[in-house]
C-alpha positions, -999 to +999 in steps of 0.1 A: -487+128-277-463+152-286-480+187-299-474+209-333-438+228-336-439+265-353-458+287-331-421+299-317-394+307-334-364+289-321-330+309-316-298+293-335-279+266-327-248+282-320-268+303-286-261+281-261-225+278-270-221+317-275-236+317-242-206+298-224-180+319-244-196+352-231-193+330-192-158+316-199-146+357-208-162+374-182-164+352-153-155+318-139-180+296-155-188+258-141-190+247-176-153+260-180-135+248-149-103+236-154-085+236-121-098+214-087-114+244-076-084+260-055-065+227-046-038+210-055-042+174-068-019+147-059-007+125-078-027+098-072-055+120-081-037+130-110-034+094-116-068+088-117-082+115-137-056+105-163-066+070-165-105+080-166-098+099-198-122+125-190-122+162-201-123+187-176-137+209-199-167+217-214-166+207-252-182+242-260-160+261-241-139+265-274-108+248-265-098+208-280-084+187-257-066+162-278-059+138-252-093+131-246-103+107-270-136+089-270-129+052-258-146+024-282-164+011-246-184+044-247-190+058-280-225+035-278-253+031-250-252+002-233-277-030-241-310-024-223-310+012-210-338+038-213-335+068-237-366+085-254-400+062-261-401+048-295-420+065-314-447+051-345-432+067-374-470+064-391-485+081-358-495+116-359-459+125-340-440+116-370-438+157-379-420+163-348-388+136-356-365+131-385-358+090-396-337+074-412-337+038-421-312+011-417-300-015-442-331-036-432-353-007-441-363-002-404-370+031-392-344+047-362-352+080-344-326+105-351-321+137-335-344+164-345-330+190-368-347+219-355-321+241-334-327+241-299-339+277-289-321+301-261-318+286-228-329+309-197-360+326-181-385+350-201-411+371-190-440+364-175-460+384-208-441+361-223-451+330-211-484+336-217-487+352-248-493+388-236-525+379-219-530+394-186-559+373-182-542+345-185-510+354-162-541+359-138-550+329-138-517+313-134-513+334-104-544+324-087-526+288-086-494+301-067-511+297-033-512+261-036-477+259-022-488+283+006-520+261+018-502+230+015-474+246+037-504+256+061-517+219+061-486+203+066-476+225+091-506+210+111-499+181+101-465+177+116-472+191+151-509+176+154-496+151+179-481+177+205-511+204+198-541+177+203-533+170+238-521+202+249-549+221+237-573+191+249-555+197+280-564+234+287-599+228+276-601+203+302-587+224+326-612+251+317-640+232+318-634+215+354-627+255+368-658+265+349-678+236+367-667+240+402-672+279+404-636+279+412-624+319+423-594+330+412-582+357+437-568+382+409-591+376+381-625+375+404-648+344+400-649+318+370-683+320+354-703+289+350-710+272+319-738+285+296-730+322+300-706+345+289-674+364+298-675+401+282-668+430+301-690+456+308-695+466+276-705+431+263-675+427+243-662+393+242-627+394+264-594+381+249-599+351+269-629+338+251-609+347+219-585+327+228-607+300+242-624+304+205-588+291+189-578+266+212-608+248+204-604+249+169-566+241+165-576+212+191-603+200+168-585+201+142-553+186+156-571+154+168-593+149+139-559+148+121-546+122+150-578+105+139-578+105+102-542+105+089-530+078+077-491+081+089-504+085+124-532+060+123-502+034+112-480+042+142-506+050+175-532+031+154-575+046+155-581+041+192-554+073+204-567+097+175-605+085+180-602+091+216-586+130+211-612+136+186-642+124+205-634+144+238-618+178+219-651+174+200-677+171+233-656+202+246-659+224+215-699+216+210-697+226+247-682+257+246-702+265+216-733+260+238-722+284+262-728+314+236-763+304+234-774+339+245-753+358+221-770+388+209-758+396+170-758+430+175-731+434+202-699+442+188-665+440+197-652+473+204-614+459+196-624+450+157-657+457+148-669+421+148-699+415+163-702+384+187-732+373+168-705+370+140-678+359+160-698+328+177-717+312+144-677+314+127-669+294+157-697+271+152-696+270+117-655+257+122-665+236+143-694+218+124-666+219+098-641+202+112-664+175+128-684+167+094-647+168+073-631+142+097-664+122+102-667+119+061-628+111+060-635+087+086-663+072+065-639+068+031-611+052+052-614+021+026-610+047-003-634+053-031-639+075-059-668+097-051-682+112-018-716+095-032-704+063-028-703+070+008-735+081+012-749+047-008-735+030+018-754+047+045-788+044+025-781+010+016-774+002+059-741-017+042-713-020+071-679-003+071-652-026+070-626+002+080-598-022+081-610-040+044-600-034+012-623-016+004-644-006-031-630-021-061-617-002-093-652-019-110-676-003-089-662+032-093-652+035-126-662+022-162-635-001-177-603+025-192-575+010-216-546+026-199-529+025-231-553+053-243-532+082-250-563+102-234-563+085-205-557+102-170-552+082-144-552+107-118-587+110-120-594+075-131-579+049-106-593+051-065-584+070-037-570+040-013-586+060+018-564+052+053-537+037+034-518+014+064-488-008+053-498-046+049-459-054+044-436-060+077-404-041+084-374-058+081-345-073+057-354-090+032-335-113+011-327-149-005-311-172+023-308-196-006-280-176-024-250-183-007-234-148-020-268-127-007-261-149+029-225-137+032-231-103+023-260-102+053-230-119+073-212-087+066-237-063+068-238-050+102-270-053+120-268-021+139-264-002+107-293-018+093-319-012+123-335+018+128-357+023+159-361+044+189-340+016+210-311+021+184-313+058+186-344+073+162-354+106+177-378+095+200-399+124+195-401+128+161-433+104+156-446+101+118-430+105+084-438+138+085-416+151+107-388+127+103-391+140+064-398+175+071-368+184+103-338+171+090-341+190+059-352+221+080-322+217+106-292+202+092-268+222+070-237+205+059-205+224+052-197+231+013-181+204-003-149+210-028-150+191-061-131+185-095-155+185-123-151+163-154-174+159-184-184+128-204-208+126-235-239+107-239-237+089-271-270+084-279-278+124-285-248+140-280-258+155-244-223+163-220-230+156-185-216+168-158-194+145-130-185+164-098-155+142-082-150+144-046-117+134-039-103+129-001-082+151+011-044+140+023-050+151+061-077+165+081-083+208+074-078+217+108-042+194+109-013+213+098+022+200+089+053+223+107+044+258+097+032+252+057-002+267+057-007+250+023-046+232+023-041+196+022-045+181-012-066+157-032-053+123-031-071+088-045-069+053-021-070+030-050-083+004-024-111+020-011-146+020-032-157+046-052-192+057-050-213+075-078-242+094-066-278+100-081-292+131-067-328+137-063-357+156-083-343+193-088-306+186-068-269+184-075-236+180-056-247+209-035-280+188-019-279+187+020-281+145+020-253+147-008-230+170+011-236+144+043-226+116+024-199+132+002-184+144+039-185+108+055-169+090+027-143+111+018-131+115+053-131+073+050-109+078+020-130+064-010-133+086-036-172+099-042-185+111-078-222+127-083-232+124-118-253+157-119-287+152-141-287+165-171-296+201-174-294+205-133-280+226-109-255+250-131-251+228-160-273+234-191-287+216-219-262+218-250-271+199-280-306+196-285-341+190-275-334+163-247-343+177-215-346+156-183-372+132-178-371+099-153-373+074-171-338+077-189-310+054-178-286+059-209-266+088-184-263+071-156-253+042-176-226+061-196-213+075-162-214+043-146-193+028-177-165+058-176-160+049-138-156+014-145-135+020-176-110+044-155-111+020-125-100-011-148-071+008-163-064+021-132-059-015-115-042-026-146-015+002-145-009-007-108-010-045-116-039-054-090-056-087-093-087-066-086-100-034-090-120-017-063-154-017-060-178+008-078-210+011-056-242+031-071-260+051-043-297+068-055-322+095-030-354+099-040-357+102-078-321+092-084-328+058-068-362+056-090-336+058-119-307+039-107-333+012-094-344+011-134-313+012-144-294-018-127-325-042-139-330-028-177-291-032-180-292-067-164-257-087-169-246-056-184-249-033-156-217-015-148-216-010-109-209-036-089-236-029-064-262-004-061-282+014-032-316+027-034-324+047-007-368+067-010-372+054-045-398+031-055-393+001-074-427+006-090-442+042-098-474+033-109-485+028-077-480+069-070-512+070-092-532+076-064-514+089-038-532+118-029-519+124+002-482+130-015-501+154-041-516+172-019-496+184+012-461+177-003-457+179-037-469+215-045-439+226-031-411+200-052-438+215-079-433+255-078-395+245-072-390+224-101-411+246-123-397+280-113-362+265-112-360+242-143-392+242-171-397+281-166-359+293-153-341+272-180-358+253-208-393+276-208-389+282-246-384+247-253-415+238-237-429+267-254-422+256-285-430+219-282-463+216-261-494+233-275-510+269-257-533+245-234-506+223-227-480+248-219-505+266-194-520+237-176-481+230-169-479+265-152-506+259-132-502+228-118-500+219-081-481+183-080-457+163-096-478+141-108-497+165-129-472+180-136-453+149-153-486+145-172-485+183-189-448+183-193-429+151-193-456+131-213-467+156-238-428+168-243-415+130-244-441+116-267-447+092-238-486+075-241-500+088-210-488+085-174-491+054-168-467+044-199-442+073-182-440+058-153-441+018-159-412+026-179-397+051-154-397+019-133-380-014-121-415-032-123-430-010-145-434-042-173-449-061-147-485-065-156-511-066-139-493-045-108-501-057-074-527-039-050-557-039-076-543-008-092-563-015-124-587-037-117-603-057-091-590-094-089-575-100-057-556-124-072-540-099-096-502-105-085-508-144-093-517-138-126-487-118-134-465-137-157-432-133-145-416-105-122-404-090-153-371-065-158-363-066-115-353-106-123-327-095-143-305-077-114-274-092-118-253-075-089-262-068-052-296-037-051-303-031-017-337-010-014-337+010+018-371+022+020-394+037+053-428+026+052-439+059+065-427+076+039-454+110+026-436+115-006-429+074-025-461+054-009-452+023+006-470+006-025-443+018-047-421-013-030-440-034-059-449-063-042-476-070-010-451-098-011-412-091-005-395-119+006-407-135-033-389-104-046-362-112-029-361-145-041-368-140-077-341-138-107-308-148-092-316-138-057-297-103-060-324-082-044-322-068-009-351-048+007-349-033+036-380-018+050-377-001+079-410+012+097-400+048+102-380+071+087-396+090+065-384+101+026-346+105+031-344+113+066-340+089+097-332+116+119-313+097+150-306+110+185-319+137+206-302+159+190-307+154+147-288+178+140-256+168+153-260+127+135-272+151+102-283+119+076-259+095+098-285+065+097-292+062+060-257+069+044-237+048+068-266+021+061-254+026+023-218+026+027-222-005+052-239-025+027-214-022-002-185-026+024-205-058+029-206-069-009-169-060-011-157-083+014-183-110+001-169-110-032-132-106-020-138-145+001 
């Protein structure tokens, strides 16, 4: 729950807005733009700006814009979108909210009437109070990002290290065993004594024998024990690497048998009696870590339970699965506002997929048939035979390269604002228009840049960004790039309080499980589209299409089955986001090696760079420290997002943060241990309700959104349920938001999963057009 206000004094109300005057006089300020950034708009463009109503300036930026009236169709959320939880007004949160009651005497939530305090960073004293000790302490946790980095690093070129350096140890051990001479270096000695110089120094070849071994070891035990690689080579490749690099390394550790400890290099002080037991202390390391990994491959809570298992002569069943939730834990009400479920629920071990790749969806809806009619297969397969990067072999590094090598040119936009009505919030819409001829075409000798124009046949896209983006994302650019140079018109709804926009009229900060601003974006679109086609007499408007990465498509996946009939877009892509959230519970792997660094980002960027004070002032000392600290998103939702949002616990976060989040009990014994838990679910809840075309593009080897997070061990019944408007496209690789293609990713940038986007509502567009 939500802690005590009053420890900090909140600045006034009027700060924020003092602070876009000071911008507005002194420099260009985002929140201020007036003009399409240096372009001239056409007057198509024109026409369309006009008919969306939209101002193109910030409301605080001090001038009124008379024209732009608030249309009746938004002035109100629409039915079934997510704001803030409801909260109890006779719970122990009521001191943080204002009510007010309705003519039936029911409490409503207003908006709290404590100013909002200054937006922007503070010092570090600051933060914690003055304490040094405690700024110590936070610091201590700012290497997480750096060994995660380390890990992961391993992690992605473990497949290319294992063999090579299994290779030279082979070759090593076959010129060490045949007494082989090499004419310039004199004779090879033979195993089980050593190679120093005169001086008994160990030379820089057994140095370098020393790391080989140990980034070999360590690269196949990974080959061995990870789950994205154990899913595409399966155990036999990484049990193989491990077993040999490991009869090497004992090997070569043998052959220092005879190492006295008080013979010391003469290059760094270290004597070889120091040297050798690190290198057999690594090694015993690395062999007991991967054997005990090995060991928990079917999960489990504790390493104890492993060790029952031994004592109790109980087989393995690697491939089973595995513990349940009852023999781990005591019964937990997950509805306990105490209750953690990141320490709680079980480790799934060597999580493998148990759902096929593939297309999914209802042949027995005759609109879902025609649109797979339309849907090109080639832009809906992804595999080395139609042009993955062949050599780019887990979801690690098909996650981890593109966003390392591709860099898309800037991308011009016009930025409009539009109000949420529920609190007030102005959001920010940053409208890519195409352009009226290629850049690099010019007309006679005018040197003028082409300008914006608007095809009001082609469909308009609005873009959810992911966790920490905007308009400026890499992916975003990609996609922005391609459509625009189609002709369709592309508009990225930036979240609120992101990228350069800032919160203006309250205490509503970004959390995941709102839907009321896409919902109010998606509306304005549809609104300005209508009149639009109306002005221009069309029978029929063009399409609006939804397209979500990462955490937008965990919100625009909410969003198109809370709002049901009454969902605005008229189809909707979700492309890394999981239908179901809870089952990132226990995804330690994500938590681990890739979320500390979306953690220090988000933190650094956002909580602490922005809205610090108003976490300060909401969240209690512990609270507002454990948040600093923190190493994953996970935790980190728990210390911010929950305590800030009044939101239960975790679990009640992300059920509603979720398509299936109200579908109880969720699949994959999550909460308890009846195998039959999915049958016993009433209904499929909320995702039923989808009432226009949702394709779900998901990898199954995706490190960030587990392949869980799809909802169901069952897709094609997904498919089918409600009216039959779900698509899920699972493809084996891919990775979160990348599908790098060809030999060269770089030059296809994020070809594979936009085009796969745009194809699909091209598809529904022509399917609804017959």
């Amino acid at each position: 729950s939500c802690s005590s206000f009053g420890r900090h004094v909140p600045q006034p109300a009027t700060t924020m807005a003092a602070k876009i005057m000071d911008d507005a006089e002194n420099k260009p300020s985002s929140l201020c733009l007036t003009k399409a950034r240096g372009r001239p708009l056409d007057s198509s463009a024109q026409e369309l700006l006009d008919h969306l109503g939209l101002p193109l300036k910030h409301p605080l930026c001090g001038e009124k814009e008379t024209s732009h009236q608030v249309h009746l169709e938004l002035s109100t959320i629409g039915d079934g979108v997510f704001e803030i939880p409801l909260v109890n007004p006779l719970s122990n949160t009521t001191a943080e909210h204002h009510f007010y009651h309705d003519v039936d005497g029911a409490p409503i939530l207003t908006q709290e009437r404590i100013p909002p305090p200054e937006i922007g960073t503070i010092s570090l004293m600051e933060l914690h109070d003055g304490s040094r000790y405690e700024l110590l302490l936070t610091a201590t946790t700012m290497a997480a990002p750096t060994l995660a980095m380390a890990e992961l690093w391993l992690r992605l070129f473990a497949f290319f290290l294992a063999p090579l350096c299994l290779a030279w140890s082979i070759h090593r051990e076959v010129r060490s065993l045949s007494g082989n001479v090499d004419k310039k270096k004199g004779p090879t000695p033979a195993r089980g004594k050593m190679m120093r110089n005169n001086n008994h120094h160990l030379n820089s070849d057994e140095n370098k024998m020393i790391a080989i071994h140990i980034l070999g070891l360590a690269s196949s035990a990974v080959l061995f024990t990870d789950s994205l690689y154990v899913y595409e080579f399966g155990r036999n490749f990484g049990f193989s690497l491990f077993v040999l690099s490991t009869i090497l390394a004992v090997r070569a550790c043998m052959s220092y048998e005879n190492a006295s400890p008080g013979n010391h290099c003469a290059d760094s002080g270290i004597s070889i009696g120091k040297k050798v037991a690190f290198f057999r202390g690594a090694v015993f390391v690395l062999i007991f870590t991967a054997t005990m990994v090995f060991l928990r491959s079917e999960g489990g809570h504790f390493i104890g339970e492993t060790i029952n298992k031994i004592k109790s002569n109980d087989p393995l069943k690697i491939s089973g699965v595995g513990a349940t939730i009852d023999e781990i834990i005591s019964p937990v009400n997950v509805n306990d506002s105490f209750y953690n479920p990141l320490t709680s629920i079980v480790d799934p071990g060597i999580d493998i997929p148990t759902i096929e790749e593939g297309l999914y969806f209802s042949s027995s809806s005759d609109l879902a048939s025609s649109i797979v009619s339309h849907w090109p297969e080639s832009s809906r397969t992804y595999t080395v035979g139609s042009g993955a990067t062949p050599y780019l072999v887990n979801g690690d590094q098909r996650t981890g390269i593109p966003f390392l090598i591709h860099k898309i040119e800037e991308q011009e936009y016009v930025r409009a604002w539009v109000t949420n009505p529920y609190d007030g919030e102005v959001l920010a819409l940053d409208i890519a228009f195409p352009y009226s001829r290629p850049e690099d075409v010019e007309v006679g000798e005018s040197k003028e840049k082409p300008k914006y124009v608007h095809d009001s046949d082609k469909p308009v896209y609005l873009i959810l960004h992911g966790l920490n983006g905007g308009s400026h994302e890499e992916y975003v650019k990609d996609f922005v790039k391609r459509r625009r140079s189609e002709g369709s018109t592309v508009v990225v709804l930036i979240a609120r309080g992101m990228m350069d926009t800032y919160i203006t009229n309250g205490w509503n900060v970004f959390h995941g499980a709102r839907t009321g601003d896409v919902d109010i974006a998606a509306r304005a679109l549809k609104r300005g589209l209508d009149s639009l086609a109306k002005a221009k007499q069309k029978p029929q408007r063009q399409i609006l299409g939804g397209v979500g990465y990462s955490m937008g498509a965990i919100i625009l996946s909410n969003y198109v089955a809370r709002s049901g009939k009454n969902c605005a877009l008229d189809a909707a892509v979700a492309v890394s986001g999981g239908l179901d959230m809870r089952q990132q519970l226990n995804f330690r792997r994500s938590m681990r090696l890739w979320q500390p660094m979306l953690t220090f980002g988000l933190r650094e960027d956002i909580l602490i760079g922005k809205y610090a004070r108003h976490y300060k002032h909401r969240l209690t000392s512990g609270q507002f420290l454990k948040m600093l600290r923190v190493t994953s998103i996970s935790h980190l939702d728990v210390e911010a997002i929950v305590n800030y949002n009044s939101f239960e616990n975790l679990v009640h976060y992300y059920s509603e943060m979720s398509a299936m989040g109200d579908r109880y009990p969720p699949e994959f014994n999550l909460f308890d241990d009846d195998e039959s838990s999915a049958q016993n679910a009433t209904s499929w809840g909320r995702i039923a309700n989808v009432s226009i075309p949702f394709a779900v593009i998901q990898a199954l080897d995706d490190p960030l959104v587990g392949w869980r997070t799809v909802g169901t061990n069952d897709p094609q019944a997904l498919a089918d349920s409600g009216s039959g408007n779900v698509f899920l496209l699972l493809t084996k690789a891919g990775g979160h938001v990348g599908w790098p293609l060809g030999a060269n990713p770089k030059k296809y940038g994020w070809k594979w999963m936009n085009d796969a986007a745009q194809s699909f509502i091209f598809a529904v567009d022509k399917a609804t057009r017959e």
